[in-house]
C-alpha positions in Angstrom: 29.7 -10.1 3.8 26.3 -8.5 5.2 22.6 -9.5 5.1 20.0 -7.9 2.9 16.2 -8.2 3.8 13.6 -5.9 1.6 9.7 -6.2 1.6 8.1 -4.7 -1.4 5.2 -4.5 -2.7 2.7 -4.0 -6.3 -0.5 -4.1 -7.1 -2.2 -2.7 -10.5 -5.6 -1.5 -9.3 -8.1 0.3 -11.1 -9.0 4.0 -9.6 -10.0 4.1 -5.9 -12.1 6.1 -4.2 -9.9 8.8 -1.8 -10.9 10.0 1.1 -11.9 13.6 2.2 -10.3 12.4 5.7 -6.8 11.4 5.8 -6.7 7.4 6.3 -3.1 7.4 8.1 -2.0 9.3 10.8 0.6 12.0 9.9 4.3 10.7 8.6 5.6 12.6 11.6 3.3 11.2 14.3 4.9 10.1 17.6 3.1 7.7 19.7 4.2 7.3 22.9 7.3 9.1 22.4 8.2 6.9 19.4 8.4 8.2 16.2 7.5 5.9 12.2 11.3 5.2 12.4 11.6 3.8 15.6 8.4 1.6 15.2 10.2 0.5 11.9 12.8 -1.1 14.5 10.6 -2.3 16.6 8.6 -3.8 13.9 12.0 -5.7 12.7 12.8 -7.1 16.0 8.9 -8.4 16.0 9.4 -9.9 12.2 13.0 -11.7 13.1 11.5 -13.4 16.7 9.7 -15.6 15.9 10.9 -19.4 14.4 10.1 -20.1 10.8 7.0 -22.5 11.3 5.3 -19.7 13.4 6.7 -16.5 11.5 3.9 -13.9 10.6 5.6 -12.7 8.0 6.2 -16.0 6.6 3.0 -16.8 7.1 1.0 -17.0 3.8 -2.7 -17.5 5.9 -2.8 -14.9 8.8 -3.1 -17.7 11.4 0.1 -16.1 13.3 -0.9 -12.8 12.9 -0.9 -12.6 17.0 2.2 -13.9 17.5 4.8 -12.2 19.6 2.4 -9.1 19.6 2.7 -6.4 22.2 1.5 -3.1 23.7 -0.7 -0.8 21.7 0.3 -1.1 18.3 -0.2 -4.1 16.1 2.1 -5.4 13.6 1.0 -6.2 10.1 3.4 -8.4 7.6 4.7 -7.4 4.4 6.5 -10.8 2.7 10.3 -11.7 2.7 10.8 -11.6 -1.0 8.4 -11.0 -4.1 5.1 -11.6 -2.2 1.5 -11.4 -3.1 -0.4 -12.9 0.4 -3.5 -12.5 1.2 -4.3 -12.6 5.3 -7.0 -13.2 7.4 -6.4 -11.5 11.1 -8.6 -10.7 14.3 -7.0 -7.6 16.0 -8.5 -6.6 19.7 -10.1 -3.2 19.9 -8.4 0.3 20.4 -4.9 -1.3 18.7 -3.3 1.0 16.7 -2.1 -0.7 13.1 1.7 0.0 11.6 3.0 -1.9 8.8 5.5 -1.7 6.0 4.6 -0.5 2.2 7.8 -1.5 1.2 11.4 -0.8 2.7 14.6 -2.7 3.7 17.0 -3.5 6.7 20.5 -4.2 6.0 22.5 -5.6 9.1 26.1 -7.4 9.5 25.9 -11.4 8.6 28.7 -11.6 11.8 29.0 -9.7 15.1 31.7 -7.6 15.5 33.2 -7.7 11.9 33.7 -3.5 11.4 30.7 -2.8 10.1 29.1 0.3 10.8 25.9 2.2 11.6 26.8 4.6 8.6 27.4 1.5 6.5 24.0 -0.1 7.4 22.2 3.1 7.1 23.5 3.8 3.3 22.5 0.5 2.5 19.2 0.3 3.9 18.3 3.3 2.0 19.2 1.6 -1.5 15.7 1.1 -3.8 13.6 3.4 -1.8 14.9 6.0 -3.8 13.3 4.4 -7.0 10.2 3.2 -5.2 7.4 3.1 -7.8 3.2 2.2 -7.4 3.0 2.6 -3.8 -0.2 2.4 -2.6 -2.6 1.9 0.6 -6.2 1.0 0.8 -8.5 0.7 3.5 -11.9 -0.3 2.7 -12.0 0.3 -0.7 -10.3 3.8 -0.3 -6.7 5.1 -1.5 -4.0 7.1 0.3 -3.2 9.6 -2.5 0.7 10.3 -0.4 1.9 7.4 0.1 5.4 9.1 -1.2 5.6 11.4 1.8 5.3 8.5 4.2 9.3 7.3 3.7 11.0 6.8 7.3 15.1 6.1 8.1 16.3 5.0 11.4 18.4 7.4 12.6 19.9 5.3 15.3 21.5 1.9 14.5 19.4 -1.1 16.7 20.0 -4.9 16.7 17.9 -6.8 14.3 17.7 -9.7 16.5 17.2 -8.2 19.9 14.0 -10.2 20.7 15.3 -13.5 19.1 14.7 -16.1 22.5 17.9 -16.7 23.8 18.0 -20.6 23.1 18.3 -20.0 19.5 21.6 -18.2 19.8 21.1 -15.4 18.1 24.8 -13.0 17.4 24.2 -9.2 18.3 23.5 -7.8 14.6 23.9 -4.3 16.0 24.4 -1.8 14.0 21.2 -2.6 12.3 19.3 0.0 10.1 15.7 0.5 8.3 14.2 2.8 5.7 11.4 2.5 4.0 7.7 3.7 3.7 5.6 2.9 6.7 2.1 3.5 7.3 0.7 3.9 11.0 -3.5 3.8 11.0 -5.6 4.8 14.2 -7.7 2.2 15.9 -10.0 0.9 13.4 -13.6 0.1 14.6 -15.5 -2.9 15.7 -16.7 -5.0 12.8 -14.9 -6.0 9.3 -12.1 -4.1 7.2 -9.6 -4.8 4.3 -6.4 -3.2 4.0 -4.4 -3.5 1.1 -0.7 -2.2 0.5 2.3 -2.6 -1.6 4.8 -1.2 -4.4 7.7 -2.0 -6.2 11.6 -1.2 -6.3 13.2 -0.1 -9.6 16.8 -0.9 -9.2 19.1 -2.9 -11.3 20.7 -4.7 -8.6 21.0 -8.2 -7.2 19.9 -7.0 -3.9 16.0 -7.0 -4.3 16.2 -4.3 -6.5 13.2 -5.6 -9.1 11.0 -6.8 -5.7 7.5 -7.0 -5.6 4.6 -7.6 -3.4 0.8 -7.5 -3.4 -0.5 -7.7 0.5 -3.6 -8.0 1.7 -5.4 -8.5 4.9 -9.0 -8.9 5.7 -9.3 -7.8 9.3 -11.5 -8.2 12.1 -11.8 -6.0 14.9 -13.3 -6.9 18.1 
């Protein structure tokens, strides 16, 4: 048996503004030497860390929105499951912002049980083929690609690599993502909103009919 997490998203807005400037960096951006897959990882191993009563992305307030954060990018949370959250969240200054539209991880529920990186990466890649209403909005204004944004690990990584030790976590390589993830610039000093989500389109009992509806209102100081 294996383990099947999704976030999805979807929200029916009216028309948005869109932007003469592009709102996200490029799909392909690499920052640091890392490209939107390999923050996906990293942005797993941030999501599974943490214990339940202090788990951003369990969190239905924004009051954990710091915890576990690190280095130059900050981590925004979808919702395990159908989700519609709406976050409050101070970020520090010259952070860049990564988050998921929607996407899925698929990992082995034991260690060492013959399950492959091939395996996880097929699986991972089930409903983002039938994504539907993706969108992202910052400040009022829509990214008009979100399609093109779709990143697949490449590599296999263990989901639960930054899980503290004391809670005895297995090694869940090999551990896969794929989804649609959007990596912003450092916003400026003052008050934003971001909003993002979409749906899956799958008849299937894992996630396949998933939705979410995230939003953050975000100050940066």
């Amino acid at each position: 048996m294996y383990r099947l997490f999704i976030l999805s998203f979807i929200l029916l807005t009216p028309s948005l503004a869109q932007s003469s400037e592009p709102i996200a960096l490029p799909p392909r951006y690499i920052l640091d030497g890392r490209d939107t897959a390999s923050l996906s990882a990293e942005w797993w191993k941030w999501a599974m860390a943490s214990p339940e009563e202090i788990n951003p992305v369990r969190d239905v307030t924004g009051k954990n929105c710091a915890v576990s954060q690190t280095g130059n990018v900050w981590f925004l949370a979808g919702g395990f499951g159908s989700s519609k959250i709406n976050r409050t969240c101070t970020i520090p200054a010259d952070k860049y912002v990564f988050f998921p539209v929607v996407n899925m991880s698929y990992w082995s529920k034991s260690e060492n049980n013959g399950f492959t990186c091939k395996t996880a990466i097929n699986n991972a890649a089930l409903n983002n083929d039938t994504a539907l209403d993706l969108f992202v909005e910052l400040d009022g204004i829509a990214m008009s690609d979100v399609k093109n944004y779709r990143a697949k690990t490449k590599e296999c990584f263990n989901i639960f690599e930054r899980v503290p030790k004391e809670f005895d976590p297995y090694n869940a390589f090999p551990s896969a993502s794929d989804g649609f993830w959007v990596l912003l610039k450092p916003l400026s000093k003052g008050t934003h909103t971001i909003k993002f989500g979409g749906r899956y389109n799958r008849t299937s009992g894992a996630f396949g009919r998933m939705v979410q509806d995230i939003e953050y209102q975000i100050t940066i100081k």
